[in-house]
Residue, then its C-alpha position, 0 to 999 in steps of 0.5 A: x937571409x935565413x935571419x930575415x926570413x926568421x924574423x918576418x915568420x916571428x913579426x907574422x906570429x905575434x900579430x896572429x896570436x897577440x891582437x891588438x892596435x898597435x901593428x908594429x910589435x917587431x922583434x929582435x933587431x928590428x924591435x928597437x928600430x921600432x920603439x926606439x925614439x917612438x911618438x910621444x903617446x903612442x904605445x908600442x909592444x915587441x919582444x926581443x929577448x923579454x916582452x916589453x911595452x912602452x906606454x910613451x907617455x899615454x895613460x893606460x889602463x892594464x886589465x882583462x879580456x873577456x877571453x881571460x888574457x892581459x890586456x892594456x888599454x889607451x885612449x879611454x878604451x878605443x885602443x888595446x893591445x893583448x899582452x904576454x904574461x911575462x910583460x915589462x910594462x913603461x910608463x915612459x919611452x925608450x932611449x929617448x932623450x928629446x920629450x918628457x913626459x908624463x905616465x899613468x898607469x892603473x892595473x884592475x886585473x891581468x898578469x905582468x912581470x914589472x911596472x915601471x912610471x918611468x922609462x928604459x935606459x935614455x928616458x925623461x919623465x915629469x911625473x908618475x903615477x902607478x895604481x895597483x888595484x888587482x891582478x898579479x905582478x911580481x914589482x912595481x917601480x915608480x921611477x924608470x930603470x937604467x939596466x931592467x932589459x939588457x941592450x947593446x946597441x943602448x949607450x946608457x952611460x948610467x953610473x952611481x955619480x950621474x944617477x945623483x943629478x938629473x942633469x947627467x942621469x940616463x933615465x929620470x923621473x922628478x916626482x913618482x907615486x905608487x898607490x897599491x890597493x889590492x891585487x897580488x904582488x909576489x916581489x917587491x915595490x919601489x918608490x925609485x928606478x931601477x939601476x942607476x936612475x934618478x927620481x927626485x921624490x917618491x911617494x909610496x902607499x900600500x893600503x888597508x884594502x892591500x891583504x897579501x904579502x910584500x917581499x921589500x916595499x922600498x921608498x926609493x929605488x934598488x940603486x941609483x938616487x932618490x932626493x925625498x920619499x914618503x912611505x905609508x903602510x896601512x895594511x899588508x905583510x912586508x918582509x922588509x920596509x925601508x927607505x932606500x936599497x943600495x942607494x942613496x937619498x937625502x931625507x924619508x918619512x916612514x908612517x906605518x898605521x896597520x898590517x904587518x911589518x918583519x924588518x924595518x929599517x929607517x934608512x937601509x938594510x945594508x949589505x949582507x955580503x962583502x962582494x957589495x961592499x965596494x968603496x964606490x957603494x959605501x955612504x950609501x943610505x940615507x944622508x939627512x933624515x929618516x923619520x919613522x912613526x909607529x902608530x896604534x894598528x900597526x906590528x913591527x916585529x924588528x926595527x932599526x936605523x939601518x944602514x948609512x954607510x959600509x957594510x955593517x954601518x948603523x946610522x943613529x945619528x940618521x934615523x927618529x923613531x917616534x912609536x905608540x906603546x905595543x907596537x914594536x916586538x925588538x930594536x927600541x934599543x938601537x935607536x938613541x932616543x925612540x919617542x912612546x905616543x899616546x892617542x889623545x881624542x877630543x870630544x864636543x859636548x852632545x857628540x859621540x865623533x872626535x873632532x881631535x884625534x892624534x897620537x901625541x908625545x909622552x911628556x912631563x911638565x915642571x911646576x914653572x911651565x904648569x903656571x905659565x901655560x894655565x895662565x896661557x890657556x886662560x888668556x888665549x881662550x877668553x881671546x876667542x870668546x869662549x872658557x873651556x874646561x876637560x873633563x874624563x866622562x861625557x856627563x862633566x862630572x870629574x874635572x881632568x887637569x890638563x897640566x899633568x900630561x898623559x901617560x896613557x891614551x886619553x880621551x877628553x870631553x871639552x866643555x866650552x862656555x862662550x862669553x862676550x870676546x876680549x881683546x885679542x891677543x898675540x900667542x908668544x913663539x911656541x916652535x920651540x916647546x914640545x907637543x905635548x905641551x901645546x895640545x895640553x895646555x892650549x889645544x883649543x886656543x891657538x887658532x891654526x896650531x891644532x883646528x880653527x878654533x874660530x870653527x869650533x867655537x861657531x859650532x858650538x854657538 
């Protein structure tokens, strides 16, 4: 009786000093009778041992009140519930193994503790978007968690093997992305879940808008498996980027343009202590590709293929560092065959505005492939109806021969002469010839491989 009488006194609280639509914010053990198995895109806010709110599939938007506390809006606005600092927000449902569903959250401003696109424990999402524009959270999840809040009545069944298919993992999300722009984060974000979870691809972006610091920005999740992810860094100070934490996962791109980065490792940066050092998390990492672009804006200070493997393991064999010259302070060594870019820009005549602009291997040319490539460029440019010729300076007065590569950024005047259109003729395989050489020798002739030169060649006419 005197546990009821607490409870009741405990549900009473909450409603006075927390407001808000939602009527049922219930504790202890009556709060998982209540957001257990909830609707599908009715939200629902208890405390029971840890503030927890589940989204259940409905967009929400978390911000603040006029009087100053977090609050967490649905419904484009009509419903709202105020929400305690210290707040684990889902996007998805709890122990619910039924409905799939699909998350979306935005926080312009407020107080939480995590943000999670997906579930707790038992949970199913489709996709997950979580948008990072202010406010202060310690870490953001794309995918759901299998152990965030402990709960003893939940059969979870999470393992590393289940977690490796979406068929047997307790909670999942099939594709998440996570999208910071401004705010305060003072932890870390993920792609994946948390815990044994799966999601199947994770698409992470920190923004040039993003000034602050990031302790461990993760493509996938803190264990559990993640099939691809993709990670962007324009701006921001990381501690440590990597693809994925204890975990595992099939293939990564890692794309830093700008901010800072301490530590990056192209898969995983491994155990530090033997307790972790178990047969069960051994292989761990990433298992295919983890590509890596360092490019012009960017400041790594240590980079390395990171872990694949036991503990101490470094996976060359994993990991493809291509970078610009500058970029990286330490670890060019640790990689088998790191590849230094160049920028190359493109201008039209009379134009102030590259219409080509990218970052393009550092390569060499033998006298057999220079012959045949000018007699290439020469076919495939009079195919199109045009003559081309690179120049070093906007007036075309000091001819650039194209042939001899680049060792530096470069910056290009294309001069095009339109004559009376040949016979078309078919381009031979170029897949197997490196970049370079194709923007090099025919960047304006292969319509589709670098522009529509059918664009270009209008635009000039």
């Amino acid at each position: 009786m005197r546990k009821i009488l607490k409870n009741t006194l405990l549900v009473a609280f909450v409603s006075l000093v927390l407001p808000g639509v939602v009527s049922a914010a219930a504790t202890g053990d009556d709060a998982n009778k209540v957001c257990t198995g909830a609707a599908k895109g009715e939200p629902c806010y208890y405390n029971d041992g840890g503030f927890l709110f589940f989204a259940n599939g409905a967009p929400i938007e978390i911000k603040k009140n006029d009087s100053g506390n977090t609050l967490i809006t649905w419904d484009e606005g009509e419903k709202s519930q105020v929400v305690d600092s210290t707040t684990s927000v889902f996007g998805g449902m709890h122990d619910n193994t039924t409905e799939e569903v699909d998350t979306s959250i935005i926080m312009t401003d407020g107080t939480v503790k995590s943000i999670f696109g997906g579930g707790l424990h038992k949970s199913k999402v489709n996709t997950s978007k979580v948008v990072f524009n202010g406010g202060t959270v310690t870490s953001i999840f794309g995918g759901g968690s299998a152990y965030h809040h402990s709960d003893s009545d939940i059969d979870n069944n999470a393992s590393i093997e289940n977690s490796k298919s979406i068929e047997t993992a307790t909670t999942y999300v099939r594709e998440s992305e996570v999208i910071v722009n401004g705010g305060t984060i003072t932890g870390s974000v993920r792609g994946g879940g948390q815990g044994y979870a799966y999601t199947g691809k994770a698409r992470v972006v920190i923004n040039e808008t993003y000034t602050n610091d990031i302790d461990y920005l993760t493509g996938g999740g803190s264990n559990g498996y993640t099939g691809t992810a993709d990670i962007e860094v324009h701006g921001g100070n990381i501690n440590v980027l990597q693809s994925v934490n204890r975990g595992f996962m099939e293939s990564s791109t890692i794309l830093v343009d700008g901010g800072t980065v301490s530590n990056l490792y192209a898969s995983a940066e491994g155990y530090t202590s033997d307790q972790n050092d178990t047969e069960a998390n051994r292989n761990h990492g990433v298992t295919g590709k983890a590509e890596v672009f360092i490019k012009p804006g960017a400041t790594v200070e240590n980079v390395s293929p990171g872990q694949s493997g036991a503990k101490g393991t470094v996976n060359k064999d994993v990991a493809e560092l291509t970078y610009a010259e500058g970029t990286i302070t330490n670890g060019l060594d640790t990689f088998n065959e790191p590849v230094l870019t160049i920028r190359l820009r493109l201008f039209l005549e009379g134009e102030d505005e590259a219409f080509f602009e990218e970052d393009v291997p550092v390569g060499e040319m033998t006298e057999e492939e220079i012959a045949e490539y000018k007699e290439l460029m020469k076919e495939l440019a009079e195919s199109e109806g045009y003559t081309l010729a690179f120049y070093e300076d906007k007036d075309f007065t000091k001819e650039y021969d194209i042939t001899k590569g680049f060792t530096e950024d470069t910056d290009l005047y294309v001069k095009l002469v339109v004559v009376e259109k040949a016979e078309e003729i078919t381009p031979p395989d170029t897949g197997d010839i490196n970049l370079v050489l194709i923007i090099s020798m025919i960047v304006l002739a292969v319509a589709g491989s670098i522009f529509a030169s059918r664009k270009i060649a209008a635009k000039v006419k």
